[in-house]
C-alpha atoms as an extended CHARMM CRD file, in Angstrom:
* protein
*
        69  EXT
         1         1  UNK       CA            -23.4980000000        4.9750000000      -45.2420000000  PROA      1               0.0000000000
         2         2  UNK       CA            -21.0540000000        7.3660000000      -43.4770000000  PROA      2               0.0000000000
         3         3  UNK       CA            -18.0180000000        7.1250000000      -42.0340000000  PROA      3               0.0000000000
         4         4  UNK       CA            -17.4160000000        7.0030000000      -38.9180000000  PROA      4               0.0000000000
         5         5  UNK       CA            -14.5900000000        9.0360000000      -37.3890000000  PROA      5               0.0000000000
         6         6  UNK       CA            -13.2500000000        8.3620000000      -33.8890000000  PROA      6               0.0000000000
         7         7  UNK       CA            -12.6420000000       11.6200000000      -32.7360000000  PROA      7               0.0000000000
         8         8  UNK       CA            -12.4900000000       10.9230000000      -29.2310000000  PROA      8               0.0000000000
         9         9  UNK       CA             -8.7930000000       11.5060000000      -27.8830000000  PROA      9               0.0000000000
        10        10  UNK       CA             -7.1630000000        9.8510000000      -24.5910000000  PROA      10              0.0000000000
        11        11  UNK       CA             -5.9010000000        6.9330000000      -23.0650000000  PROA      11              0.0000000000
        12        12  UNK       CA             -7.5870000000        3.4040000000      -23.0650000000  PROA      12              0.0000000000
        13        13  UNK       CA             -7.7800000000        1.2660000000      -20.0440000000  PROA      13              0.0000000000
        14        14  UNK       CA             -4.8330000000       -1.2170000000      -20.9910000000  PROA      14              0.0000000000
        15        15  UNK       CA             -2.7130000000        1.9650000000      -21.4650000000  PROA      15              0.0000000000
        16        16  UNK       CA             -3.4120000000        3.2670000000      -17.9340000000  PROA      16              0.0000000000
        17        17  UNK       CA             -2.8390000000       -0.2460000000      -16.4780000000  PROA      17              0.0000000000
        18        18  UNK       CA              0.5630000000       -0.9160000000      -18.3830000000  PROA      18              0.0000000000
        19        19  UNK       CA              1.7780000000        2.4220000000      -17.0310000000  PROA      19              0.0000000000
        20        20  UNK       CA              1.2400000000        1.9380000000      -14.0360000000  PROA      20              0.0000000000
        21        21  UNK       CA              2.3790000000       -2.0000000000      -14.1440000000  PROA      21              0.0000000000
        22        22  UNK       CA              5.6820000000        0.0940000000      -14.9330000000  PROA      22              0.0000000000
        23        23  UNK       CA              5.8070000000        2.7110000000      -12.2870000000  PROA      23              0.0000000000
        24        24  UNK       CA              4.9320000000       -0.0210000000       -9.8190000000  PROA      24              0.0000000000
        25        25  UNK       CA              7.5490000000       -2.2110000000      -11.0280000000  PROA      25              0.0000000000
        26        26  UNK       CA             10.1920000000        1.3530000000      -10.9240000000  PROA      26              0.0000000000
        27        27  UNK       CA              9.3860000000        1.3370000000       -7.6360000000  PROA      27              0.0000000000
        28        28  UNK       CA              9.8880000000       -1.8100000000       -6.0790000000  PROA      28              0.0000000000
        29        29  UNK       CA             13.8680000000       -1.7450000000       -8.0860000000  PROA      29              0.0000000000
        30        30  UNK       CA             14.2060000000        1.5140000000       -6.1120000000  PROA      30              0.0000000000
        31        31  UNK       CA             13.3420000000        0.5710000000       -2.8220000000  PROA      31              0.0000000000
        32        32  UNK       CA             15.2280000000       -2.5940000000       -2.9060000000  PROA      32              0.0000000000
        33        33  UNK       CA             18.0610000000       -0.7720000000       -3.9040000000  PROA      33              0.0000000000
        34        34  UNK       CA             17.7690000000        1.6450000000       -0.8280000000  PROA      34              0.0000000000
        35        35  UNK       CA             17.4350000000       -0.6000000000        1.3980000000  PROA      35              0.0000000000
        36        36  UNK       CA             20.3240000000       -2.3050000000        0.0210000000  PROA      36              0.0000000000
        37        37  UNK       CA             22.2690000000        0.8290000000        0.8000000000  PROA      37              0.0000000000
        38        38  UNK       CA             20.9650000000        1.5120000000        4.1050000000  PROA      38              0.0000000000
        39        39  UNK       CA             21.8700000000       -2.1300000000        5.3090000000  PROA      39              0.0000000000
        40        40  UNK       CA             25.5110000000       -0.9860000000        3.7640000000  PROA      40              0.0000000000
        41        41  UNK       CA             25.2810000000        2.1930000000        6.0050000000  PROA      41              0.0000000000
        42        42  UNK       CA             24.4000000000        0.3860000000        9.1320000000  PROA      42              0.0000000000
        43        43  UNK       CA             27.9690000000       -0.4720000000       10.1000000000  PROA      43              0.0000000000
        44        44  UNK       CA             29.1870000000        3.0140000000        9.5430000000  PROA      44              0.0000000000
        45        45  UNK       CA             26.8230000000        4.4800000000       11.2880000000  PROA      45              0.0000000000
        46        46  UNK       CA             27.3090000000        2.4100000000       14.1270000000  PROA      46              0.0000000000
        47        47  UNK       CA             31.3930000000        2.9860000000       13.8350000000  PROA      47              0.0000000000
        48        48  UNK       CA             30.7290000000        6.8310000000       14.0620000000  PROA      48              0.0000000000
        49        49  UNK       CA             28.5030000000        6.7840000000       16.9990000000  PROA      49              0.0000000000
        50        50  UNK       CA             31.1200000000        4.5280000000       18.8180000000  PROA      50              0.0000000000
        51        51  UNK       CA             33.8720000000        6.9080000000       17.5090000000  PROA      51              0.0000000000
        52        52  UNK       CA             31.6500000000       10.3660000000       18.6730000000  PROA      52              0.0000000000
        53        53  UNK       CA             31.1170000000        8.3620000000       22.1250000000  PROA      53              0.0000000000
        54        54  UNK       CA             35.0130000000        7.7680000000       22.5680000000  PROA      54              0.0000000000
        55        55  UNK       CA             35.3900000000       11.6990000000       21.4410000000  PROA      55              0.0000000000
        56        56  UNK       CA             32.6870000000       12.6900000000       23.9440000000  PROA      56              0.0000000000
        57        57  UNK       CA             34.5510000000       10.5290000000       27.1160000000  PROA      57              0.0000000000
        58        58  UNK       CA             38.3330000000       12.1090000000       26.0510000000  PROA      58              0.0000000000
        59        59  UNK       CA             36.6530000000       15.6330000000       26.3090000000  PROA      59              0.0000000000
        60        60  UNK       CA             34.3460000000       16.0610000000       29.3370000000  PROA      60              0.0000000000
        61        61  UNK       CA             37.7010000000       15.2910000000       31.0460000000  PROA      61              0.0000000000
        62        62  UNK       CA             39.0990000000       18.5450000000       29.1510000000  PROA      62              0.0000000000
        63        63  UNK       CA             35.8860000000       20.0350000000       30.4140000000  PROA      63              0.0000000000
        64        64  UNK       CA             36.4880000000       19.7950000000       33.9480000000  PROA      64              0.0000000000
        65        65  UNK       CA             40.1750000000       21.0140000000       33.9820000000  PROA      65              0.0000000000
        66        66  UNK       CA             39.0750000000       23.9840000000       32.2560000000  PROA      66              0.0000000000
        67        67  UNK       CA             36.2500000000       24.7590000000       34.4660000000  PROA      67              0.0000000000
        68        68  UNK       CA             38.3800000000       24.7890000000       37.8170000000  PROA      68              0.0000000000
        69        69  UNK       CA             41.2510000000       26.8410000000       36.3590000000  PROA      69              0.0000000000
């Protein structure tokens, strides 16, 4: 009888599962961690826009004493 080589290269099916049982699980720890960060943001973002609006009422004053000089 004659051996038998396996010359056949690539990737089995429990290969291609288990790598992508590991990117899935990569990207559920990433998008839990950005949405961590965003819901740290919020509050920042919210004290900017509230600082830009207070910026925005101080200078449309400055606007109109420029305009009727």
């Amino acid at each position: 009888m004659k051996c038998l080589k396996k010359t056949k290269s690539g990737f089995t099916l429990i290969e291609m599962v288990l790598v992508i049982a590991i990117i899935v699980i990569l990207a559920s720890v990433m998008v839990l961690s950005v949405s961590g960060y965003l819901n740290k943001a919020n509050p920042a973002r919210i004290s900017v826009s509230g600082h830009n609006a207070s910026l925005d009422l101080s200078t449309s004053g400055m606007d109109e004493v420029v305009a009727v000089t």
